[in-house]
C-alpha positions as CSV (number, residue, x, y, z in Angstrom):
1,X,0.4,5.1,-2.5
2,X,-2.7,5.7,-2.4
3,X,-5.8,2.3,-2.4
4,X,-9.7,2.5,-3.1
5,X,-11.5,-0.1,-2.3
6,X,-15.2,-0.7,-2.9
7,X,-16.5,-3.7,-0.8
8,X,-19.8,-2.9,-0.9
9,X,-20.9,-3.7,2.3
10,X,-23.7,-1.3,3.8
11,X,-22.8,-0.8,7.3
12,X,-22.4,2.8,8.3
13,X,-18.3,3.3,8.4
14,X,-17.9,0.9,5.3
15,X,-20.6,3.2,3.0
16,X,-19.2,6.2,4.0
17,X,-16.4,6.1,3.2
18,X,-17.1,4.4,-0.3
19,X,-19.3,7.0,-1.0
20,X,-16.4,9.3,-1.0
21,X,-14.1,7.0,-2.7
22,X,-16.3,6.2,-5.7
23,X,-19.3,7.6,-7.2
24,X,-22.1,6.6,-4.5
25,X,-24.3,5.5,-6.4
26,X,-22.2,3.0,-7.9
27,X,-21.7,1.3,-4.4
28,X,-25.5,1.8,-3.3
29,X,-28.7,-0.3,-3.1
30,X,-30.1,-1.5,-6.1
31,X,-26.8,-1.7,-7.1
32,X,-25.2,-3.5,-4.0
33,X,-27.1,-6.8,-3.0
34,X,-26.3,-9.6,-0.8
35,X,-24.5,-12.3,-2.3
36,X,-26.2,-15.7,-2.2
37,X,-24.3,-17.9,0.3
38,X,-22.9,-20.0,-2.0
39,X,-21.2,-17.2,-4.1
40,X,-19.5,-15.1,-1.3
41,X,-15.9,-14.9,-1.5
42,X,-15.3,-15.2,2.3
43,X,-14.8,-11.3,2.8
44,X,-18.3,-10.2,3.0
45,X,-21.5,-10.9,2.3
46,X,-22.5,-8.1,-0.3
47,X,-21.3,-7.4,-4.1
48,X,-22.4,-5.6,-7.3
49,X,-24.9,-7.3,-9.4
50,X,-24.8,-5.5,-12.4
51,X,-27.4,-6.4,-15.9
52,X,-28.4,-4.5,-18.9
53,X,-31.6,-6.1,-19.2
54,X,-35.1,-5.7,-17.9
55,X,-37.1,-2.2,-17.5
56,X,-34.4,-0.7,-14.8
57,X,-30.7,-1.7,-16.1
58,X,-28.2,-1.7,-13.7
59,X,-25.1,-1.7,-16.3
60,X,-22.5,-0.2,-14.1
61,X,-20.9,-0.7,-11.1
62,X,-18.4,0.9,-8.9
63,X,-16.7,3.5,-10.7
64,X,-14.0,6.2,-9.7
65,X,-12.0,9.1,-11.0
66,X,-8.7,9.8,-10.7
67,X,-6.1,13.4,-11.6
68,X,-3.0,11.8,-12.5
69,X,0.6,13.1,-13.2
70,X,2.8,11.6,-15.6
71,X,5.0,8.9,-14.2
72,X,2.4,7.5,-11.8
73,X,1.1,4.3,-11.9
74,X,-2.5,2.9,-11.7
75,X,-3.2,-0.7,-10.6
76,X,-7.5,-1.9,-10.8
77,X,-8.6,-4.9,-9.5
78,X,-11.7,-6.6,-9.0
79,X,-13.2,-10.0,-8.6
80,X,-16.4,-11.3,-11.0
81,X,-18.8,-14.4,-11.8
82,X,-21.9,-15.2,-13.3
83,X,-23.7,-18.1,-11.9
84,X,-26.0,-18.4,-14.9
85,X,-24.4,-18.0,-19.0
86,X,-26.1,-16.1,-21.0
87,X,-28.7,-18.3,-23.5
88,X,-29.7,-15.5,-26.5
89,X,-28.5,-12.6,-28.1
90,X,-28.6,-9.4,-26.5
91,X,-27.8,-6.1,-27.6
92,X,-27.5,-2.8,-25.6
93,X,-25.6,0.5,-25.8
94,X,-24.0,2.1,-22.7
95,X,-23.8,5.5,-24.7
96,X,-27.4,5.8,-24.7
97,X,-27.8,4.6,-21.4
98,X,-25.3,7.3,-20.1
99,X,-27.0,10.1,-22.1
100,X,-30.3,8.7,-20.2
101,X,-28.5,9.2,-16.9
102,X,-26.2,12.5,-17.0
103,X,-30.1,13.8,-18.0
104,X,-31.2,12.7,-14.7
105,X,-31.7,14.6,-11.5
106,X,-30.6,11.5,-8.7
107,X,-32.8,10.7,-6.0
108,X,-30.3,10.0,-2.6
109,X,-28.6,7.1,-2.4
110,X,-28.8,4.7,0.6
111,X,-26.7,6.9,3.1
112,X,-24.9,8.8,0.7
113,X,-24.5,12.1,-1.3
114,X,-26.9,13.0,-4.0
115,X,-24.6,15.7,-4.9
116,X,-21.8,13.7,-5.3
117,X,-23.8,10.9,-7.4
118,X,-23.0,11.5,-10.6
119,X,-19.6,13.9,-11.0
120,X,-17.8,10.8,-12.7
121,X,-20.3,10.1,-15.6
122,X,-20.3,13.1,-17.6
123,X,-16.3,12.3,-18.8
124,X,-17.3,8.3,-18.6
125,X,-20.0,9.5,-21.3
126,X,-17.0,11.5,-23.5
127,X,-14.8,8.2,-23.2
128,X,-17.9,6.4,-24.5
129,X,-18.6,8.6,-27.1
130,X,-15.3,8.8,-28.8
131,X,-15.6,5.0,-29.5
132,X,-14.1,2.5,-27.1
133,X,-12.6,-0.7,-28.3
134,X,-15.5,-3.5,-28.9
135,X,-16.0,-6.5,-26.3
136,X,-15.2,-9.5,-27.3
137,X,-18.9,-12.0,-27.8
138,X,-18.2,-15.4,-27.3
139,X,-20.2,-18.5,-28.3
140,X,-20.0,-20.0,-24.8
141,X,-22.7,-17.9,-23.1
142,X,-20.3,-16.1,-21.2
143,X,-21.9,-12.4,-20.1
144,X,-19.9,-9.4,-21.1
145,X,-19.3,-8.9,-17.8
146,X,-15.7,-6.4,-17.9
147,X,-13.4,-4.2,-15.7
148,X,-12.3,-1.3,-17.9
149,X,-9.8,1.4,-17.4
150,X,-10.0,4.9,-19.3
151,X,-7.1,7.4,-19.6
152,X,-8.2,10.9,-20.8
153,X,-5.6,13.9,-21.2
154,X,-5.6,17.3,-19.4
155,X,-8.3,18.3,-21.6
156,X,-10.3,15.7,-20.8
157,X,-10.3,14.0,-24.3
158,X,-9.7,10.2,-24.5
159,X,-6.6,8.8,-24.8
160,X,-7.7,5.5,-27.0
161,X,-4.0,4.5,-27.0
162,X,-3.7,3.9,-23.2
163,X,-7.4,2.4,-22.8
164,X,-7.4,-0.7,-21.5
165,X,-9.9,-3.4,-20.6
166,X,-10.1,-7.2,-19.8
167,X,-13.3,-9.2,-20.0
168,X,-14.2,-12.4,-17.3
169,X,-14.4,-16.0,-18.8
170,X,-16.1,-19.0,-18.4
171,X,-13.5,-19.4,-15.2
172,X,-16.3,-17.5,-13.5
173,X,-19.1,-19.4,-13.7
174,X,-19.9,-20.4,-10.8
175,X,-16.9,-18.7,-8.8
176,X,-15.2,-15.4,-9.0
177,X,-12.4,-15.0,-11.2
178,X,-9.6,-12.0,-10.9
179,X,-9.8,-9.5,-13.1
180,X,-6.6,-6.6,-13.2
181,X,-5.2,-3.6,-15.1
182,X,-2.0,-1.9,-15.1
183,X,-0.9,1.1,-16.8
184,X,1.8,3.5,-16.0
185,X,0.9,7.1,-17.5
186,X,2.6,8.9,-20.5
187,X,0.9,12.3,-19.4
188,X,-1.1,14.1,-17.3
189,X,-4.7,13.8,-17.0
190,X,-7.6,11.8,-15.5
191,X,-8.4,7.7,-15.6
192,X,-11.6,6.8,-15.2
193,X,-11.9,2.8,-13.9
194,X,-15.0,0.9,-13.4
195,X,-16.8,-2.4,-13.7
196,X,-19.8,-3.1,-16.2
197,X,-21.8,-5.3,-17.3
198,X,-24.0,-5.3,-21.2
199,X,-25.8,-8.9,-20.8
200,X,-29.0,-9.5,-19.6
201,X,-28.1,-12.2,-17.0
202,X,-26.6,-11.1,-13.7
203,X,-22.9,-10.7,-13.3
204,X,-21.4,-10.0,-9.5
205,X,-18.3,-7.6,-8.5
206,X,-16.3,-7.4,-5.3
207,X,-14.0,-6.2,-4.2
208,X,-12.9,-3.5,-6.9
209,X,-9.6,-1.9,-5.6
210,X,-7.8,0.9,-7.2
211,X,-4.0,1.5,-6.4
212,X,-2.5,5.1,-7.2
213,X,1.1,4.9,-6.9
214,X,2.6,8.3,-8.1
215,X,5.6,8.9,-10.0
216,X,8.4,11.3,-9.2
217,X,7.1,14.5,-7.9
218,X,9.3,17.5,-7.8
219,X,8.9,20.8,-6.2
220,X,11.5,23.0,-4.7
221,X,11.3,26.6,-3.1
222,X,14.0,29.0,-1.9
223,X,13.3,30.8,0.9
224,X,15.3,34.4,3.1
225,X,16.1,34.0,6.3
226,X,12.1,34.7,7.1
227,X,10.7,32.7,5.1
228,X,9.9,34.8,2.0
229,X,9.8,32.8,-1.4
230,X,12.5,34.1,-3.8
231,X,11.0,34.7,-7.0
232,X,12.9,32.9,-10.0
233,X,14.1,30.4,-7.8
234,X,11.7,27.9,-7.7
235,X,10.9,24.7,-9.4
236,X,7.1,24.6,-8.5
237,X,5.7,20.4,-9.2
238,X,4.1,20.5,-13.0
239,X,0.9,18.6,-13.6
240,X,-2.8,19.6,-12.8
241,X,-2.3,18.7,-9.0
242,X,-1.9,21.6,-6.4
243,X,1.4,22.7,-5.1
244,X,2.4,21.2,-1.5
245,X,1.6,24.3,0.4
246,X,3.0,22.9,3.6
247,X,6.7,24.5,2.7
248,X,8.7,26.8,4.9
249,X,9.6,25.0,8.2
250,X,6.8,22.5,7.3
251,X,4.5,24.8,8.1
252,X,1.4,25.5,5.9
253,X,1.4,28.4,3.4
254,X,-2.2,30.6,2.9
255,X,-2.0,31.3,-0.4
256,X,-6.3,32.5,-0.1
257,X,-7.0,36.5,-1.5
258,X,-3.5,36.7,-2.1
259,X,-2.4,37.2,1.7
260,X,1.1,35.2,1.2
261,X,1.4,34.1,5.2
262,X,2.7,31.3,6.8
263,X,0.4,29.4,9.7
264,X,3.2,29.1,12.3
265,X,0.8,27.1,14.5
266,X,0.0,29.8,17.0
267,X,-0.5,33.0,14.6
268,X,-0.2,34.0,11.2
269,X,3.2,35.2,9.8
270,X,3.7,37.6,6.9
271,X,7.5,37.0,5.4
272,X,6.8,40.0,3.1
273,X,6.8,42.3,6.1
274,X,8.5,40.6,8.5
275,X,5.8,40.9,11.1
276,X,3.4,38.8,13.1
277,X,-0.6,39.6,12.3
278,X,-1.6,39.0,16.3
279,X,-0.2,39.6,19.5
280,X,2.7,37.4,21.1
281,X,1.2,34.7,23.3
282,X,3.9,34.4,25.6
283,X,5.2,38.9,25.4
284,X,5.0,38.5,28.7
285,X,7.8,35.8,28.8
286,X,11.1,37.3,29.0
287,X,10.2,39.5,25.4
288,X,8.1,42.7,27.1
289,X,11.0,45.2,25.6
290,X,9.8,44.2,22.0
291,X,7.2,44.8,20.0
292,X,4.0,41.6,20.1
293,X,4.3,41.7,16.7
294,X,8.2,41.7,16.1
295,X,9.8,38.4,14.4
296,X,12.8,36.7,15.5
297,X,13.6,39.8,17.8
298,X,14.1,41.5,14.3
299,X,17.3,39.0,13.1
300,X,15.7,36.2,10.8
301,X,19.3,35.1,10.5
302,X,20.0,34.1,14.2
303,X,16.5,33.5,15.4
304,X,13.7,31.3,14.5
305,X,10.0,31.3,15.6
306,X,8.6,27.6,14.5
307,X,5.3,27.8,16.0
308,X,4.7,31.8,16.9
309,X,5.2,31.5,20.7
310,X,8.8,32.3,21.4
311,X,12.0,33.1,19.4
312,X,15.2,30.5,19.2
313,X,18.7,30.3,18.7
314,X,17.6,28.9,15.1
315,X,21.6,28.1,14.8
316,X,22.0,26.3,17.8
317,X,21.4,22.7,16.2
318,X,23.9,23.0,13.1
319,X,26.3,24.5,16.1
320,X,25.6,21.3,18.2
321,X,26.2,19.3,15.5
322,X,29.1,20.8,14.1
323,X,31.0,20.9,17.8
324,X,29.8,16.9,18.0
325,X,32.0,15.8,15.0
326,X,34.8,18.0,16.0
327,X,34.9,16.6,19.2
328,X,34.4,12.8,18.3
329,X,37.0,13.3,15.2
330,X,39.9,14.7,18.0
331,X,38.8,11.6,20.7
332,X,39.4,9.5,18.4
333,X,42.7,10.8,16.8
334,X,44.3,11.4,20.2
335,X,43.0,8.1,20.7
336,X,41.2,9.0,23.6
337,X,43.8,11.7,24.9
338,X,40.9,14.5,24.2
339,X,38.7,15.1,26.9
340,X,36.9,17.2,24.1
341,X,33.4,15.2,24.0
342,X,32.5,16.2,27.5
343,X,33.5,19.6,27.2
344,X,32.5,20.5,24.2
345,X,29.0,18.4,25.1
346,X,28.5,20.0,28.5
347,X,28.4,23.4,26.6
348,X,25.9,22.0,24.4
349,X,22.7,23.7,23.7
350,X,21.4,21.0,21.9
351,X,22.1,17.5,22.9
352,X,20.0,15.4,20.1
353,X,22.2,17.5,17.3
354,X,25.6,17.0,19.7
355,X,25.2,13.0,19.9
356,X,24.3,13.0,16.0
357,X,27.5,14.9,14.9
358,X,29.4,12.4,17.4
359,X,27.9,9.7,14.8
360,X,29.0,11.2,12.1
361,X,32.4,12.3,13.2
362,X,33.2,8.5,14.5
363,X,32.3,7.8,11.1
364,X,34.6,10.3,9.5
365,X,37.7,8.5,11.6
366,X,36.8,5.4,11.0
367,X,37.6,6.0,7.3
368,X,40.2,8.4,8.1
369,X,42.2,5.5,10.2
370,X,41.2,3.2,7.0
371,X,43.2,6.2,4.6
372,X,46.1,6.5,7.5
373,X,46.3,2.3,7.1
374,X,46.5,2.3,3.4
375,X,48.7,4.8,3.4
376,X,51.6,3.2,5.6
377,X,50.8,0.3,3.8
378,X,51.8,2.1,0.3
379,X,54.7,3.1,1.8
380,X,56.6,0.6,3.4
381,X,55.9,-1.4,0.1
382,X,57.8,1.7,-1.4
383,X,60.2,1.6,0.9
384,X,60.9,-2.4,0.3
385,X,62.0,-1.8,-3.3
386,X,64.4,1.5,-1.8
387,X,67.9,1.9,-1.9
388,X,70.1,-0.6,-0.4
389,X,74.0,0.4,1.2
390,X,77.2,-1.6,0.9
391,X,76.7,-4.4,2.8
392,X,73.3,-5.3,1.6
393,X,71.8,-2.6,4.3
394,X,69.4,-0.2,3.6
395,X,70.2,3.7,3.1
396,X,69.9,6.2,6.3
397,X,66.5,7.4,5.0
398,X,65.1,4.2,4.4
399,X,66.1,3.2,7.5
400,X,64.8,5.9,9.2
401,X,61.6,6.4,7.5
402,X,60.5,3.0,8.5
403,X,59.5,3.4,12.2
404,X,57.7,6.5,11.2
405,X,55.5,4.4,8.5
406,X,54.5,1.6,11.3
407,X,53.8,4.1,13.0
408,X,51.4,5.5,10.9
409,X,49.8,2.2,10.2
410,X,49.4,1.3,14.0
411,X,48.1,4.9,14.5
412,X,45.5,4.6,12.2
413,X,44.0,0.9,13.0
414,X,44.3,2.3,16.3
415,X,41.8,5.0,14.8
416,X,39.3,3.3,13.6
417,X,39.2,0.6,15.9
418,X,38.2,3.1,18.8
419,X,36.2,4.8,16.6
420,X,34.3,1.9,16.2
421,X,33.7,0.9,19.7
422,X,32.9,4.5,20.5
423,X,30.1,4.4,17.3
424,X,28.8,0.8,18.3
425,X,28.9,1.6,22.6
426,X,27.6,4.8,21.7
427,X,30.7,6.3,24.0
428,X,30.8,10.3,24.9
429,X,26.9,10.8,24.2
430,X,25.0,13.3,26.0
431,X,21.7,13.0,27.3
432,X,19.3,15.2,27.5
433,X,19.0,16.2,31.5
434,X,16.1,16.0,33.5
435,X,15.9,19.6,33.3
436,X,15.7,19.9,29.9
437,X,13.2,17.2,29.1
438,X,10.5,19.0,32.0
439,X,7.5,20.6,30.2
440,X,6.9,24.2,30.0
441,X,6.0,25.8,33.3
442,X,5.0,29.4,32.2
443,X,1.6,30.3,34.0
444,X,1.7,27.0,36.9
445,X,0.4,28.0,40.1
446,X,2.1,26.7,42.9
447,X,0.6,23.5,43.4
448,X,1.4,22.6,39.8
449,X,4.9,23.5,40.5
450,X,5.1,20.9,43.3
451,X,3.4,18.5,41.6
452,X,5.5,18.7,38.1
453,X,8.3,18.0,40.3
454,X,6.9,15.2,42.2
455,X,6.1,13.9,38.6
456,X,9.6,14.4,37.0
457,X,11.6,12.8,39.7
458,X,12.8,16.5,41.3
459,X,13.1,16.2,45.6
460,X,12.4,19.5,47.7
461,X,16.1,20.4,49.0
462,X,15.1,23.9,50.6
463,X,12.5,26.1,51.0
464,X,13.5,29.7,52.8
465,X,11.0,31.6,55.1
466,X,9.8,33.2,52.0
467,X,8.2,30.0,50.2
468,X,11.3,29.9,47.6
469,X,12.0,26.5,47.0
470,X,15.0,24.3,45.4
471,X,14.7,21.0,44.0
472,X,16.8,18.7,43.0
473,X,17.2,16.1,40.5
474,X,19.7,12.6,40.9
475,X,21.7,13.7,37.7
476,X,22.5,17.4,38.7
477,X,19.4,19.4,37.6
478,X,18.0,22.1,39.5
479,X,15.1,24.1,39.6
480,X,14.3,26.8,41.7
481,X,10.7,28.4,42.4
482,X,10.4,32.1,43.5
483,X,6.7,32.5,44.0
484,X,6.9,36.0,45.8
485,X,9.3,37.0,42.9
486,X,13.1,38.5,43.5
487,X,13.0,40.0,46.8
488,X,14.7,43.8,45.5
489,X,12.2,45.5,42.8
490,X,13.7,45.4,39.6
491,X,12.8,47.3,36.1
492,X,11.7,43.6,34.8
493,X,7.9,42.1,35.2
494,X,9.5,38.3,35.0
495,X,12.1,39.1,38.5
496,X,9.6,40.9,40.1
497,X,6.4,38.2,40.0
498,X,6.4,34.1,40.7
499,X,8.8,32.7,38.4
500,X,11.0,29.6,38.1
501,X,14.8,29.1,37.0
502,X,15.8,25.7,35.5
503,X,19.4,24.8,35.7
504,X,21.2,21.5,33.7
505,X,23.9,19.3,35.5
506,X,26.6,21.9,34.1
507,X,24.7,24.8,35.9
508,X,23.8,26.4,33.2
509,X,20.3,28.2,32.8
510,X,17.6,26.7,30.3
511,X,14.8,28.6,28.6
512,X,11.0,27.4,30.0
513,X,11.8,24.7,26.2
514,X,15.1,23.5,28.1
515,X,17.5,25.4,26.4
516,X,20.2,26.9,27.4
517,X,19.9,30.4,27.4
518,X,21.5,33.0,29.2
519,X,19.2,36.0,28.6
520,X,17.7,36.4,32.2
521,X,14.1,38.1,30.4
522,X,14.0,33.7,29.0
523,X,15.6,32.0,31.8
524,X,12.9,33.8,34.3
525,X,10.3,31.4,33.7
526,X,6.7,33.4,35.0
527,X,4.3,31.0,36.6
528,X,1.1,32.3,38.1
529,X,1.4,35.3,41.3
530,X,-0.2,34.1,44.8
531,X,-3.3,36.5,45.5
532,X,-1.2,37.8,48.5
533,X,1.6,38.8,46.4
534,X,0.7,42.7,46.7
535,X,1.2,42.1,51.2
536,X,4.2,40.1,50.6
537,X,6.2,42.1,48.4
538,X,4.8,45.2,48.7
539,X,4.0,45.6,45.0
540,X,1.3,45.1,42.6
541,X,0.5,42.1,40.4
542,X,2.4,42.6,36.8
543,X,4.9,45.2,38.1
544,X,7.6,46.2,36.0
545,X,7.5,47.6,32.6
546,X,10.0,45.3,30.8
């Protein structure tokens, strides 16, 4: 939903932003005045005084424009009084007045936008035009002080049908009375809503608030494996607003002289092509054999690149979860005879997705031993009305058939009952080690090494004549810093400089994102070379070519 208020107060923030919100001249001195003390409505101290009469009418008062989409809904609010009725006729007409006004070149409003002024009055004076629906003169002297609410169509003509407006009463003399509109809308188009005023006695406004709630939006895209749209497949949202260009991956699609990329966050992406428009940030990484401008190391269908920094195992999470209700569904048949959930969770690249499928599986049993239950229950109510032998006992089958039935039924309240507890204690969950939730290391110098450890809860367990150190964390998670690089020359830049290895409880090597990965050009984590690497090691900064 989206809410427009117009307070009218003149501090800075307030003005601001209600100069973007409605049109600013509308919510700007002479229009806005301070409220005598008597008459403010305990929110503020400033309101609209709107009146026809004298040499400089001030007939209108906050007024806004809004596109709108069939389905939605528009709420306006505001609240009125006049503290004095109105003693002789008056007459005044708000289409001459407008024609005055659209005329006009604005001088700047108090703190606001002069270019922004007028937008809204040029379709306020085609709503006015095609004839609006008379207000209602009463002989009580009360002003014809109004909130109205216009609905035009797409083509910007009125819609009399929908256009709606309520008038205050003498319940505002003296004190403000509520004014509202409703309407939900039967097309798209624009509503124009707005306070006015055609007396010549002062009338006050506050608080005018607009509420856009839209209605059912639909808009759905099929993408390859890269990201490319697939032409005929989509169901793009209909109406005059733009398209949601924040679509593949949730990342924002550039749609400007017809490029067709994707903003992956670090670079631009082109689907068409398959290819990168700027260098790799992290080539240097583990991916020197490829190209800086290769996607996915050239399979879409395995690999995924969210943010343009470093391919992924894009499958890993649907494997996680898959493997995480397999492995809660056989716990909880073998009613806890599996060992299945640590196994299966230890090999886990993805923990969050493991734990989640355990949720779902323990769900799946818990209705599977509900189906087992119902089941035996079926059948041993079967088996009551069965045959029955001479001697008033029953046949061989029956007889045999009914340990095999309780045992069905015990088996599956057995089922769901541990399925239960495991879903409720949360049983067989992995968490995420302390290896896998440190932050990336790539380019640290050795200081920052030490001191990420010290931060993460990692203890110095050994450090070798030749600085390389190993540090340990309380649940099993290691990480080792090489900050001369492997001691034998190798054809690969990430062995040969400073680099780090991160290892989970079940030893297995994580990616500098803490995910397992077995490829030593990711699990080679570079952080920054000591200037006396070259006397060390023998071997220049950067060496290797892979």
């Amino acid at each position: 939903m989206r809410t427009l208020k117009a307070t009218l107060e003149q501090d800075k923030p307030t003005h601001d932003r209600e100069s973007q919100q409605f049109d600013s001249l509308s919510v700007s001195q002479p229009v806005a005045v301070v409220v005598p003390g008597a008459y403010s409505n305990g929110a503020g101290s400033w309101a609209a005084r709107l009146n026809a009469g004298g040499a400089t009418p001030t007939p209108l008062g906050p007024l806004t424009q809004l596109g709108v989409q069939k389905g939605d809904t528009v709420t306006v609010s505001a609240l009125g009084f006049y503290p004095v009725a109105q003693q002789r006729s008056f007459w005044f007409s708000l289409g001459t007045f407008l024609a005055g006004l659209v005329g006009q070149q604005p001088n700047a409003p108090v703190g606001g936008d002069p270019s922004r002024g007028r937008q809204n009055l040029p379709l306020l004076q085609v709503g006015v035009a095609a004839g609006l629906a008379p207000l209602r003169v009463t002989t009580k002297g009360v002003p014809l002080g109004y909130l109205r609410l216009l609905v035009f169509d797409k083509d910007s003509a009125l819609v009399s049908a929908q256009t709606q407006q309520v008038q205050l009463t003498q319940l505002a003399n003296g004190g403000y009375e509520p004014l509202s509109l409703r309407i939900k809308l039967a097309q798209d188009g624009y509503v124009t809503a707005y306070v006015g005023n055609e007396s010549d006695v002062d009338v006050y406004f506050d608080d005018i608030t607009v509420e856009h709630r839209q209605g059912l939006q639909v808009q759905e895209t099929q993408y390859d494996p890269a990201g490319l749209e697939l032409a005929g497949l989509a169901a793009p949202s209909p109406g005059i607003r733009g398209l949601n260009n924040y679509r593949f991956n949730g990342k924002e699609f550039q749609a400007d002289l017809g490029l067709a990329w994707n903003h992956q966050d670090w670079r631009f992406f082109d689907p068409q092509l398959l290819r990168w428009h700027s260098v790799d940030p992290e080539v240097e990484n583990g991916q020197e054999s490829w190209t800086p401008y290769s996607f996915g190391y050239d399979n879409a269908v395995r690999y995924a690149d969210s943010d343009g920094r470093c391919p992924c195992e894009g499958l890993s999470t649907l494997t996680s979860f898959t493997n995480g209700v397999a492995a809660a569904m056989a716990d909880n048949f073998s009613l806890g005879g599996s060992n299945r959930r640590e196994r299966m969770g230890n090999a886990s690249s993805n923990p969050d997705a493991f734990n989640a499928g355990q949720n779902f599986g323990d769900r799946l049993s818990i209705v599977q031993g509900y189906v087992e239950t119902t089941s035996a229950i079926v059948e041993a109510a079967l088996l009551g009305g069965g045959e029955v032998g001479s001697g008033g006992l029953a046949t061989p089958a029956v007889a045999l058939a009914a340990p095999l039935v309780v045992a069905q039924g015990v088996h599956g309240v057995a089922m769901a009952n541990r399925a239960m507890n495991n879903l409720k204690d949360q049983n067989g969950r992995v968490n995420s080690s302390a290896a896998e939730e440190l932050p990336r290391m790539k380019g640290s110098s050795t200081a920052q090494v030490e001191k990420t450890m010290q931060q993460n809860g990692f203890n110095q367990a050994k450090k070798t004549y030749n600085s390389n150190s190993t540090y340990k964390h309380l649940d099993g998670s290691e990480v080792r810093h090489h900050p001369y690089g492997n001691q034998n020359t190798g054809p690969y830049k990430s062995g040969n400089n400073s680099h780090v290895h991160k290892q989970n409880p079940a030893g297995q090597p994580l990616n500098d994102r803490g995910i397992v990965d077995s490829n030593p050009n990711n699990n080679h984590i570079g952080t920054r070379n000591p200037a006396d690497l070259p006397q060390v090691r023998n071997r220049p900064h950067g060496a290797g070519t892979q």
